[in-house]
C-alpha distance (Angstrom), angle and dihedral (degrees) to the residues before:
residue distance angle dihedral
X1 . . .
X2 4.00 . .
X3 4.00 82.8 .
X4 3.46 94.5 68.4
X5 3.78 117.1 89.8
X6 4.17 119.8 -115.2
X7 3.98 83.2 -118.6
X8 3.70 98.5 45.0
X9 3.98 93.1 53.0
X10 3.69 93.2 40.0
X11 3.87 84.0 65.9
X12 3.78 94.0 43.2
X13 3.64 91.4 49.8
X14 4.07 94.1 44.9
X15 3.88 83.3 50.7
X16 3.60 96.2 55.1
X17 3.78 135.0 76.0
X18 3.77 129.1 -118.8
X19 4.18 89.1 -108.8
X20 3.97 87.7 51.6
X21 3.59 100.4 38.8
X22 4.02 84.9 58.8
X23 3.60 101.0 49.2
X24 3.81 84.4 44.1
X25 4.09 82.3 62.2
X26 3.61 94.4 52.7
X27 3.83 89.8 65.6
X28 4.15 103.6 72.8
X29 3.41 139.3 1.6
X30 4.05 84.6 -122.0
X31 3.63 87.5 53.8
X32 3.61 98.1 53.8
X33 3.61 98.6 54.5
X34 4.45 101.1 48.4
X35 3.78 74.4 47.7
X36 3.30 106.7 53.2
X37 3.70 102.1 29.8
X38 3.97 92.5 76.9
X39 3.79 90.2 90.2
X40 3.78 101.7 154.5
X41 3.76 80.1 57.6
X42 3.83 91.6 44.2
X43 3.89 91.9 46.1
X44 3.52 97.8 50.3
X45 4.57 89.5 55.1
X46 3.42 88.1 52.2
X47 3.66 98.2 48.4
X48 3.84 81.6 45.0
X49 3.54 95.3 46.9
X50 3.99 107.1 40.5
X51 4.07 99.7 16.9
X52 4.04 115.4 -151.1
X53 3.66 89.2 -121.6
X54 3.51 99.5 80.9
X55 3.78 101.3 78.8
X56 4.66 87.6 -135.4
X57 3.22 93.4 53.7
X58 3.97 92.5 49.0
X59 3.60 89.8 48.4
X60 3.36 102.0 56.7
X61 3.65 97.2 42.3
X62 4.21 82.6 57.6
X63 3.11 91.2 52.8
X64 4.05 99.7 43.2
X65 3.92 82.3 48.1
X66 3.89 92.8 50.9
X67 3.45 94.4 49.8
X68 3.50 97.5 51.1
X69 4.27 95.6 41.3
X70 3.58 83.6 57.6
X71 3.99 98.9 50.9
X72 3.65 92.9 47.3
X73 4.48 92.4 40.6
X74 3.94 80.0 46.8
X75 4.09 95.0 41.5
X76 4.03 89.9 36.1
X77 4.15 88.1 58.0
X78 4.00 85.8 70.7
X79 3.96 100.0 34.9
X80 4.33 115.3 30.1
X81 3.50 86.2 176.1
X82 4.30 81.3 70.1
X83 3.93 94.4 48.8
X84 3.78 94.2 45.2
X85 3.97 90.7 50.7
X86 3.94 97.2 42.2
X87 3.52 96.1 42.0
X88 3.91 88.0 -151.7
X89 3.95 85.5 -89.9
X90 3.66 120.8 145.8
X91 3.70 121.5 -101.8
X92 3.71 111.0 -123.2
X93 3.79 106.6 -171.7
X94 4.46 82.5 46.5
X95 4.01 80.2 47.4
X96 3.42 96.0 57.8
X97 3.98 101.3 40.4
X98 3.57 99.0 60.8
X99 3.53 99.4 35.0
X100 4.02 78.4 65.5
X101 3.71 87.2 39.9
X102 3.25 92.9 54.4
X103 4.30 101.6 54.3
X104 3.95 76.5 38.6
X105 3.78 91.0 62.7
X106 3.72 97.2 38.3
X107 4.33 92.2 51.3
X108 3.88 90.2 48.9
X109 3.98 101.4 41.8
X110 4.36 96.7 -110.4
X111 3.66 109.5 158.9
X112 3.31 154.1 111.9
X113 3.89 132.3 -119.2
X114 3.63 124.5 -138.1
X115 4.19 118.9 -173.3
X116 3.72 114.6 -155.6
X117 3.93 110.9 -167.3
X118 4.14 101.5 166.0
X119 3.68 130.7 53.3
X120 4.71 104.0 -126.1
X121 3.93 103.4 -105.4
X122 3.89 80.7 -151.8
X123 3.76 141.7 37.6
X124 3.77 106.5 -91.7
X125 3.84 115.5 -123.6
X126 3.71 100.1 -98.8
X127 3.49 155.0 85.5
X128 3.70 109.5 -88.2
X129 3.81 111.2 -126.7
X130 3.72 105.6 -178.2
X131 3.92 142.3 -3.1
X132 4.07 134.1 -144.7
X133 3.63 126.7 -176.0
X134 4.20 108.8 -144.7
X135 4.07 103.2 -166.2
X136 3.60 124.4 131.3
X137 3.61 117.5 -135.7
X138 4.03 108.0 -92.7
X139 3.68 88.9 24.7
X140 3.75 123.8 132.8
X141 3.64 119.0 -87.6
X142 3.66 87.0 -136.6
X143 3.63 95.9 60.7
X144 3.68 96.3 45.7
X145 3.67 107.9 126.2
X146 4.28 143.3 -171.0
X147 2.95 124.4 -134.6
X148 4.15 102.4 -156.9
X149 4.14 135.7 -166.6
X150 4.05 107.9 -141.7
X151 3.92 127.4 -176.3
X152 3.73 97.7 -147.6
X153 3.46 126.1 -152.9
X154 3.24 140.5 -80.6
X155 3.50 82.9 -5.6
X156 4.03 99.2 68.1
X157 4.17 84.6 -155.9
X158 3.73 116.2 132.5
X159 3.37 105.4 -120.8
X160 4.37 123.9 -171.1
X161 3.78 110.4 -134.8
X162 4.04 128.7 -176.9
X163 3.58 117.3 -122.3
X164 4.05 142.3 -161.1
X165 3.97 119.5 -152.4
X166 3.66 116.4 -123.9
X167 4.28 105.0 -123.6
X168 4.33 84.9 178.7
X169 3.90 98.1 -159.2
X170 3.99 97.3 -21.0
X171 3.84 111.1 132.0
X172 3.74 97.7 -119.2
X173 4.31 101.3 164.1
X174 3.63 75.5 71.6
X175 3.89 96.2 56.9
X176 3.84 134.2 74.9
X177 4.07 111.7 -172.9
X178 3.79 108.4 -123.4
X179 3.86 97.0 -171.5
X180 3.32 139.7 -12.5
X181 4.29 147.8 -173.0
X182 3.70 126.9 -152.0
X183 3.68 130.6 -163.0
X184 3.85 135.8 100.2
X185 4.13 73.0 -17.1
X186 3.73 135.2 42.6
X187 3.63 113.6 -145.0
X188 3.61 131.5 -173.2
X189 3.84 131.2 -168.5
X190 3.79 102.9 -159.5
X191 3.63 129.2 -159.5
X192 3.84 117.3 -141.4
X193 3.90 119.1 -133.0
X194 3.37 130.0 -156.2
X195 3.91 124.8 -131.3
X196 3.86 94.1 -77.3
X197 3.30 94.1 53.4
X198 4.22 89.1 -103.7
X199 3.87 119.1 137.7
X200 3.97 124.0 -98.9
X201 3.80 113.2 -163.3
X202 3.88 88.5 -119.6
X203 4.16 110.5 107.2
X204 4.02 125.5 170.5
X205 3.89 128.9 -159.9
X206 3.57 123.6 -131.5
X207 3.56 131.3 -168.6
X208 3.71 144.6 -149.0
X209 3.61 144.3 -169.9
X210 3.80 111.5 -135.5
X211 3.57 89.9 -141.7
X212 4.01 90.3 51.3
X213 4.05 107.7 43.3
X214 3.86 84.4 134.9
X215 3.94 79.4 72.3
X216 3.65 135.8 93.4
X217 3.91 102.2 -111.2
X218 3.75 123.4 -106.7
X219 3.89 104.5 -100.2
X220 4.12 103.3 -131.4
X221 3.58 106.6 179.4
X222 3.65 121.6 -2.3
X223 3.75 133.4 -153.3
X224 3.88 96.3 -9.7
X225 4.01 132.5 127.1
X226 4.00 88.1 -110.4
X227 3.75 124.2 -166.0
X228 3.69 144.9 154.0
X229 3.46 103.9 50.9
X230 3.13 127.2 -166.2
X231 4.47 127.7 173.7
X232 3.87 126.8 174.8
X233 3.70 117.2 163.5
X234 3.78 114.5 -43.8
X235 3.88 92.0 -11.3
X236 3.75 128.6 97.3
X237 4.14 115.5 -170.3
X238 3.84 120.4 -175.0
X239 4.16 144.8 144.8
X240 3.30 121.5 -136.3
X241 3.95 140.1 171.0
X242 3.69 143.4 -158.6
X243 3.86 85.9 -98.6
X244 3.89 148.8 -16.0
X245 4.04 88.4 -85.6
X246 3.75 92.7 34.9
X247 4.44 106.5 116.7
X248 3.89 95.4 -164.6
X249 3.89 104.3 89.0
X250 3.63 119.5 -175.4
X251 3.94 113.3 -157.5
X252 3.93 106.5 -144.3
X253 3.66 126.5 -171.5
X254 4.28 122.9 -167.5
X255 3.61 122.3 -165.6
X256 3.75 106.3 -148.8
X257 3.87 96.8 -158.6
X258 3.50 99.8 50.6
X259 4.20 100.9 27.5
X260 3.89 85.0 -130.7
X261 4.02 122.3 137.4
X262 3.61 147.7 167.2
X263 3.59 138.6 -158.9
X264 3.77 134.1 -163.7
X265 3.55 142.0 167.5
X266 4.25 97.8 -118.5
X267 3.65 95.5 163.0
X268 3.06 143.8 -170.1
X269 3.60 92.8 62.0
X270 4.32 131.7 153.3
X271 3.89 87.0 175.8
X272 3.67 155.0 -22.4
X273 3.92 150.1 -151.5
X274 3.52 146.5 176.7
X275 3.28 116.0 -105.9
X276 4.15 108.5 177.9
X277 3.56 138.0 -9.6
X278 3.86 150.5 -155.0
X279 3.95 127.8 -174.2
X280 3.79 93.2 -90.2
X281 4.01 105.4 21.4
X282 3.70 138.8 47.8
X283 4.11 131.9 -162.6
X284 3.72 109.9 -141.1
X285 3.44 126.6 -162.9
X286 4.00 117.7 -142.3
X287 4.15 127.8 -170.5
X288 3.44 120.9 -166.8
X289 4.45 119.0 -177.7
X290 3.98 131.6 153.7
X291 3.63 106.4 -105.8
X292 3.72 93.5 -160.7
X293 4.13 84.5 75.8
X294 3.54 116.3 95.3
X295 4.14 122.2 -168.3
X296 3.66 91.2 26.7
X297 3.68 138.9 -6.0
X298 4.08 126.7 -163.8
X299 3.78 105.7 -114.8
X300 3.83 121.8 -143.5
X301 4.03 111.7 -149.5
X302 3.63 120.9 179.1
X303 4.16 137.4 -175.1
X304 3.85 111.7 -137.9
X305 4.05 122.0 172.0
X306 3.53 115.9 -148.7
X307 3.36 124.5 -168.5
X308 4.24 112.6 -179.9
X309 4.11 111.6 -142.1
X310 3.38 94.9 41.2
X311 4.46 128.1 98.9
X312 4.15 95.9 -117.2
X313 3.93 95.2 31.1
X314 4.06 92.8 165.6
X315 3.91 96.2 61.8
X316 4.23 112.3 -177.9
X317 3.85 115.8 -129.4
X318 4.08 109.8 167.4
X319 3.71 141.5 -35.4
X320 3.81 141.4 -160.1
X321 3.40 150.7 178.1
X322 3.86 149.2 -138.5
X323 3.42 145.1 167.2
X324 4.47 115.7 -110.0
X325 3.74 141.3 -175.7
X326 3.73 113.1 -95.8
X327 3.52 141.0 165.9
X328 3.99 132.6 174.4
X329 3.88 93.6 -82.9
X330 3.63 103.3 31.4
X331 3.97 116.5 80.1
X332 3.31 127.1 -169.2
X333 4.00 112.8 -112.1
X334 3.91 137.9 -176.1
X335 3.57 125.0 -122.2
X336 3.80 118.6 -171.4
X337 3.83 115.8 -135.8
X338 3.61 102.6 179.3
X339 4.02 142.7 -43.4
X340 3.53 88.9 -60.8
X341 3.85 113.7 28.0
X342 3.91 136.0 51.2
X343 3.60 136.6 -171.4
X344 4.07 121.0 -133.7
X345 3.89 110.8 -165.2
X346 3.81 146.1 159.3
X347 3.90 114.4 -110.2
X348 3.63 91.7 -137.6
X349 4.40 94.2 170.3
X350 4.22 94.0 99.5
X351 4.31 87.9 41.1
X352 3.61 123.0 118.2
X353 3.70 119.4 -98.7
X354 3.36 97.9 -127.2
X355 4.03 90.8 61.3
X356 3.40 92.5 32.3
X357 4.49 117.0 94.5
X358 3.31 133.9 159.3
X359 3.78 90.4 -134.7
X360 3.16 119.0 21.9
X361 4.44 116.3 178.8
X362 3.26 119.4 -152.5
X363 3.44 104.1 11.1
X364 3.41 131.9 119.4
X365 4.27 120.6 -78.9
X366 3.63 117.2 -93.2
X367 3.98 87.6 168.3
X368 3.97 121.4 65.6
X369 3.51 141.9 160.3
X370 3.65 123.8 -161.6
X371 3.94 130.4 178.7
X372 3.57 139.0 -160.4
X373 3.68 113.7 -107.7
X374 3.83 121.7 -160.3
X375 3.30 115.6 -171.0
X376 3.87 145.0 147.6
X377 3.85 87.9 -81.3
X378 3.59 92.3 53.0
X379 3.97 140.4 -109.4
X380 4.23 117.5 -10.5
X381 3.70 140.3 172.8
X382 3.75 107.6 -132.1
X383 3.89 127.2 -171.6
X384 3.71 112.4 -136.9
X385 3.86 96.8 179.6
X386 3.86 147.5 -19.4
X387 3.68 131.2 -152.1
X388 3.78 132.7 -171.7
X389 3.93 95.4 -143.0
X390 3.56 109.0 136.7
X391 3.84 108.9 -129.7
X392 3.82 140.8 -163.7
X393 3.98 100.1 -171.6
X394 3.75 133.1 -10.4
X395 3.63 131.4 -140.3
X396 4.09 119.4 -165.3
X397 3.76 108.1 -148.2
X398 4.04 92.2 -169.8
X399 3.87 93.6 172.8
X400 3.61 92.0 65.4
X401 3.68 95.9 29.1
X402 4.20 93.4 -123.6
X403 3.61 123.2 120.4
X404 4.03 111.6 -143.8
X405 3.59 114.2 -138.1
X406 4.05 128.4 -158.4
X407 3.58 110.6 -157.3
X408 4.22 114.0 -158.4
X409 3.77 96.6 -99.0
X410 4.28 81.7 58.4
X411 3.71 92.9 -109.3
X412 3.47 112.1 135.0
X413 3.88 135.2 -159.7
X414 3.78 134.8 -173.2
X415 3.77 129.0 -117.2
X416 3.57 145.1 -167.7
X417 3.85 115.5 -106.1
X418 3.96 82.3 -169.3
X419 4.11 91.0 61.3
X420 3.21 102.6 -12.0
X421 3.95 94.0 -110.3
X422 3.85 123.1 155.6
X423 3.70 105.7 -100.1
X424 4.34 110.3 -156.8
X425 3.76 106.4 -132.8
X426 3.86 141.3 131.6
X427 3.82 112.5 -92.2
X428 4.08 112.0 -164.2
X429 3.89 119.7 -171.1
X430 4.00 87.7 -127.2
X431 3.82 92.4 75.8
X432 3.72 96.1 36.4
X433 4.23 80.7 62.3
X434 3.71 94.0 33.5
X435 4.14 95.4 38.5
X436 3.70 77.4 -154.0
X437 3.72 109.1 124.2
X438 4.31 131.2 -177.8
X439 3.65 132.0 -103.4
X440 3.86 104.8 -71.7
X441 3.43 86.6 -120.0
X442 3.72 91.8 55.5
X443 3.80 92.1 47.5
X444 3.33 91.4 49.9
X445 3.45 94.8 62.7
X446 3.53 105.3 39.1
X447 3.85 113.6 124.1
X448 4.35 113.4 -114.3
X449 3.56 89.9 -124.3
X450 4.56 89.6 57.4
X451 3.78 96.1 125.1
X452 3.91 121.1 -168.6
X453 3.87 114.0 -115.7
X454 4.02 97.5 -134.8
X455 3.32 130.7 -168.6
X456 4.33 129.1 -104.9
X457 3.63 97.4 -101.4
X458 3.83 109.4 -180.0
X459 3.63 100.3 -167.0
X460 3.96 129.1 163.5
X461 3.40 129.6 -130.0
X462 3.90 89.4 -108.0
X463 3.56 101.8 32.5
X464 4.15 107.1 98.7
X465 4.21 125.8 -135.7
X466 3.27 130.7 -160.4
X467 3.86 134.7 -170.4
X468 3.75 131.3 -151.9
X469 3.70 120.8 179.6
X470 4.20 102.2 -86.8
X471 4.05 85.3 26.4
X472 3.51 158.6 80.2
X473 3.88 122.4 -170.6
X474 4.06 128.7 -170.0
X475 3.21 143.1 153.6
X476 3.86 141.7 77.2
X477 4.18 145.7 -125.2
X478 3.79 90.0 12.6
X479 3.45 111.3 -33.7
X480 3.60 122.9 92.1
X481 3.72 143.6 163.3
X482 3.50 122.6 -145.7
X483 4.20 113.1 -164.4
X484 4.04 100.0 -159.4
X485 3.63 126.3 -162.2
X486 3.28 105.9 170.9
X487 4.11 90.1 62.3
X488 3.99 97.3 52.1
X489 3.78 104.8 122.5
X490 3.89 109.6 -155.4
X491 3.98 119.2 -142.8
X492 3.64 113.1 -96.1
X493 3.91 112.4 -111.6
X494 3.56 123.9 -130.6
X495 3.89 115.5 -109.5
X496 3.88 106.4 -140.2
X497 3.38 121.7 150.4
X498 4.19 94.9 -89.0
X499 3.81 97.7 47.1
X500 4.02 80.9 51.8
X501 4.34 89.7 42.4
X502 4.38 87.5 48.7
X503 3.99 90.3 54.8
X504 3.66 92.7 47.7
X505 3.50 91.0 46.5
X506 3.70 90.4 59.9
X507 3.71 84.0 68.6
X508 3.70 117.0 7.8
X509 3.89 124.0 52.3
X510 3.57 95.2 -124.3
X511 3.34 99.7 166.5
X512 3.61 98.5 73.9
X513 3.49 100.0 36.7
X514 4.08 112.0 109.5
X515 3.83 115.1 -82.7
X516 4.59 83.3 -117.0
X517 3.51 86.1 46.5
X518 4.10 98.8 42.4
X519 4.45 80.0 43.9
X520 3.85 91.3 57.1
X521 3.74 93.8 50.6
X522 3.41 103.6 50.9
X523 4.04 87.3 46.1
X524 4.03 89.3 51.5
X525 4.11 95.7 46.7
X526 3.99 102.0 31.2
């Protein structure tokens, strides 16, 4: 490759697509490096490719850049010369490959499996790189259990480890956790029991840094009927009331990096989510509808800002209304799309058949999107589309701008969050764990019969799983199974002179280039 000229590759790499331009890598050392070393060029195709605004996405390019900060801190301890000349940046072209790898792996079944039988009686010697609470719904508090991804040291090998919170001196026999959120914190919404082991309507919600599970948690809210949660990043939004029957509400919002709240009375109020959020301020989303209305029901959203520390914490920005499907047993929730959009729709999956249809004309929406508009007249609420589809659960898919819908019967179909138009594509279960979807290209032209190879999970009714983005986690009490994709290690290929000719082929017609010619290519990439 060093006989190429700068100019002469430059148009041989404009020419080429991403998919070439990697297999073109895989041929030399040499290759690899005037390759990859383009990474404003590399940064901007994965930006392109897997945007930071869907929240999946995001995460696993955190974690891909933690991991890989704290091999080269850990590697750079031994050789300076290695910090100095990385710079502790992220590599791009790296970046993009196994991020590819990685939805590769999870489509055609490559992993690994790791079993974890005992809980560590001490801290492994690490850095911690992520955290996943594993605690069924009812379960005791005192059996919840994380499951945890070390780097240990000197080793630099990701290792999985088994975890028990620290509850310091809070009562927890008389606990059961009712729901729960992991991420760079673990919270818990517990329910309180009384002596006999029945349920009061009292709950509390406790809080843990990932980095500090050795900890007591961080007691939230204490001894209220709590509900309407809502957590995103260091942010924790709730209501809660004296008691179940109690009709004063107070909406209360935490900020877990800071330790600053607020608390108002913004009633009315059915529900309530956050929808963005900055290190000192949070937009909340609020719905208000009669539920004595069957049919339909006109549903009252509004945007407040709060921002905890300061006099008026709840600040008002803009409301609106419309007018929704609704029957007895379907509510109408909030789902968040992004910073800027939101989804209102009818939970139709506990309706009655007879009112429930997959299409239903000229009835009233159960599907809308709204977005915030700011403009020079201020802050609105806009709708950009309604649909009538009758739904069971949504799914945002915000990198590829689709919204997946599950109908009752748990069909599913795929629609535009542009117009809200049903969009004909494959759907596998792997990316709906995952959230990590293909090149649109790609999943464009996957066949309808592409099935995903998954793995033998022999899971138990009351055993709990969990899936991160490279993972799947199962198991219960203390024995778990952790199905890893990110630690599959493929088997090296041979380099001969045809596995070389097939990945040119993929992009050069070698085959009718002269025999001198076809010569002086193999000696330049081999």
């Amino acid at each position: 490759m060093e006989y190429i000229p700068e100019e002469l590759f430059s148009r041989i790499f404009e020419a080429l697509d991403e998919t070439s331009l990697v297999v073109l890598s895989c041929v030399s050392k040499k290759c690899r490096v005037r390759i990859s070393c383009r990474q404003a060029w590399w940064r901007k195709r994965f930006e392109q490719h897997f945007p930071h605004q869907d929240k999946w996405e995001l995460e696993w390019l955190q974690q891909q850049m933690r991991a890989n900060s704290i091999k080269a801190h850990a590697s750079s301890a031994s050789n300076k010369k290695a910090k100095t000349c990385n710079g502790m940046q992220p590599d791009w072209f790296a970046a993009y490959c196994m991020r590819r790898a990685t939805e590769y792996r999870w489509r055609h079944g490559q992993y690994t499996t790791h079993r974890l039988t005992n809980a560590a009686i001490t801290r492994p010697r690490g850095i911690r790189l992520r955290s996943s609470l594993l605690s069924p719904d009812g379960s005791s508090a005192r059996s919840a259990m994380v499951v945890s991804q070390w780097v240990c040291l000197p080793q630099q090998q990701p290792a999985w480890v088994l975890e028990r919170l620290c509850w310091g001196d809070i009562a927890v026999e008389h606990i059961n956790v009712r729901d729960s959120w992991s991420g760079e914190h673990i919270i818990i919404l517990g329910s309180h029991l009384h002596s006999d082991g029945s349920y009061t309507d009292l709950h509390s919600l406790y809080a843990w840094h990932s980095a500090a599970l050795h900890k007591p948690p961080r007691v939230i809210v204490a001894g209220q009927f709590i509900m309407n949660i809502s957590a995103q990043g260091t942010w924790i939004l709730c209501q809660y009331a004296a008691s179940k029957t109690s009709r004063q509400y107070t909406t209360y919002i935490y900020n877990l990096a800071s330790g600053l709240c607020c608390s108002d009375s913004l009633a009315p109020v059915t529900s309530c989510r956050i929808l963005s959020t900055t290190h000192n301020s949070a937009h909340i989303v609020q719905l208000y509808y009669s539920k004595r209305h069957f049919d339909s029901t006109i549903v009252t959203y509004t945007l407040w800002e709060a921002i905890p520390g300061r006099a008026a914490s709840f600040n008002w920005k803009a409301t609106g209304k419309v007018e929704m499907f609704k029957t007895k047993q379907s509510p109408v929730r909030t789902e968040r799309i992004d910073d800027s959009r939101f989804l209102l729709w009818t939970d139709c999956e506990e309706g009655e058949d007879e009112v429930y249809a997959e299409i239903a004309p000229e009835e009233t929406a159960s599907l809308v999107l709204l977005q915030v508009a700011n403009n020079a007249a201020g802050i609105s609420l806009e709708e950009k589309w309604s649909s009538n589809i009758k739904v069971a659960k949504v799914w945002p898919i915000v990198s590829r701008n689709l919204l997946l819908v599950d109908y009752k019967d748990k069909s599913n179909v795929l629609l535009s969050l542009e117009g809200g138009t049903v969009v004909h594509r494959l759907s596998l279960p792997c990316w709906y764990y995952s959230h990590l979807y293909p090149l649109e290209a790609q999943w464009e032209a996957m066949a309808k019969h592409t099935m995903w190879k998954a793995p033998s999970v022999n899971q138990s009714k009351s055993s709990g799983l969990k899936t991160l983005t490279n993972a799947i986690i199962y198991g219960k009490s203390n024995s778990f199974t952790v199905i890893d994709y990110a630690d599959y290690v493929p088997r090296r290929c041979q380099k001969t002179q045809l596995a070389l000719e097939q990945q040119l082929a993929s992009f050069i017609d070698v085959e009718n280039l002269p025999a001198d010619k076809r010569r002086m290519l193999f000696e330049l990439f081999a």
